[in-house]
C-alpha positions as CSV (number, residue, x, y, z in Angstrom):
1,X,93.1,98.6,78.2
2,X,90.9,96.1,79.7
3,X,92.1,93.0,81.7
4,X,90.6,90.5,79.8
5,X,89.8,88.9,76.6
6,X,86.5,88.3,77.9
7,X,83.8,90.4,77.4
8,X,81.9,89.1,80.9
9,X,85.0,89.5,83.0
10,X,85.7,93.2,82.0
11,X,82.5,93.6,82.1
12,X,82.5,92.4,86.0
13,X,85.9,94.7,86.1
14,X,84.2,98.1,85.0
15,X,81.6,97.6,87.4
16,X,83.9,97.1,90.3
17,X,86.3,100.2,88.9
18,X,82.9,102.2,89.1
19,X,81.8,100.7,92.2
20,X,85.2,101.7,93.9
21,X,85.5,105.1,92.1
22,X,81.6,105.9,93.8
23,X,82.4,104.9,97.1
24,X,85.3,106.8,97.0
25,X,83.7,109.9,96.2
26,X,80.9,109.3,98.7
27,X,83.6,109.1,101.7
28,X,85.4,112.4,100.7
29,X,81.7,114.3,100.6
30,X,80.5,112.7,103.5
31,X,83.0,111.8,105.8
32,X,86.2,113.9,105.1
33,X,84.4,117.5,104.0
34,X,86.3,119.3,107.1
35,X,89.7,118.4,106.0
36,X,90.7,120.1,102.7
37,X,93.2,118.2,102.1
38,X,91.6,114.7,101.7
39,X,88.1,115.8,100.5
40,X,90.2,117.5,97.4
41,X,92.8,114.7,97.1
42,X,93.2,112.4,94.6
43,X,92.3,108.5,95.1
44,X,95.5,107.2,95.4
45,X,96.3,109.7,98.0
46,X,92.8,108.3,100.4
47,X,94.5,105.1,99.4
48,X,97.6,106.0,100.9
49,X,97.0,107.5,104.0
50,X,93.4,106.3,105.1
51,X,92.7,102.8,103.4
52,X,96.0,100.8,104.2
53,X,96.1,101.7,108.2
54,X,98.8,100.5,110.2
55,X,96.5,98.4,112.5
56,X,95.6,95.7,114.7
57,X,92.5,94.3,114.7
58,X,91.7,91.6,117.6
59,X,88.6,90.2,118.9
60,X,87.7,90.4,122.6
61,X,84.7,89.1,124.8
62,X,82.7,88.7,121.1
63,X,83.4,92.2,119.9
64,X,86.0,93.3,117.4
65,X,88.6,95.9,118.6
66,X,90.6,98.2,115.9
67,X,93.5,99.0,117.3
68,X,95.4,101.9,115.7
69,X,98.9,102.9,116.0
70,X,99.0,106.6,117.8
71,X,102.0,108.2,116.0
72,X,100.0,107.9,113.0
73,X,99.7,111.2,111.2
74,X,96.1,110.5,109.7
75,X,94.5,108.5,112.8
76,X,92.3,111.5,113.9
77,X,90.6,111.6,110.1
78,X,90.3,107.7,110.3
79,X,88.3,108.0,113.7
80,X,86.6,111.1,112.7
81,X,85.5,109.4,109.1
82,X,84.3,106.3,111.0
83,X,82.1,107.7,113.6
84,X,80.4,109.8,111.0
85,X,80.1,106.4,108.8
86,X,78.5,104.4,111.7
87,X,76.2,107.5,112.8
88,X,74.7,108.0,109.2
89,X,70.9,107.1,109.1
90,X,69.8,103.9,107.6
91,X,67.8,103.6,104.3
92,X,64.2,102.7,105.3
């Protein structure tokens, strides 16, 4: 069932399903393939335990600082998933 009554507003809500559904996939192939148990897990599951961190983020001398929380069961995959995120090569 789709949100809306309006054709233009679903329409705007299966393109941001899909949008969310590709990104998802891309960040299990390319950034969590060495542990088997998020690159095979379901979206709800990366939702879980990698999208909703427990976090601070604060800003210092102009640069943003993440600050994560070190009993965190998942924080090596998060750090592991972001350095091979910001060390992917640019589209030229």
């Amino acid at each position: 069932m789709l949100p809306s009554k309006s054709w233009q507003v679903n329409a705007a809500w299966v393109l941001a399903a899909t949008i969310a559904a590709d990104l998802d996939a891309w960040t299990r192939l390319l950034l969590l393939h060495d542990a088997p148990e998020l690159a095979k897990a379901e979206p709800a599951t990366i939702r879980t335990k990698l999208y909703h961190l427990p976090a601070r983020l604060t800003a210092h001398a102009r640069r943003r600082v993440l600050h994560l929380d070190r009993s965190w069961p998942w924080g090596h995959a998060f750090t592991t998933a972001w350095q091979r995120a910001t060390e992917l090569p640019a589209l030229t």
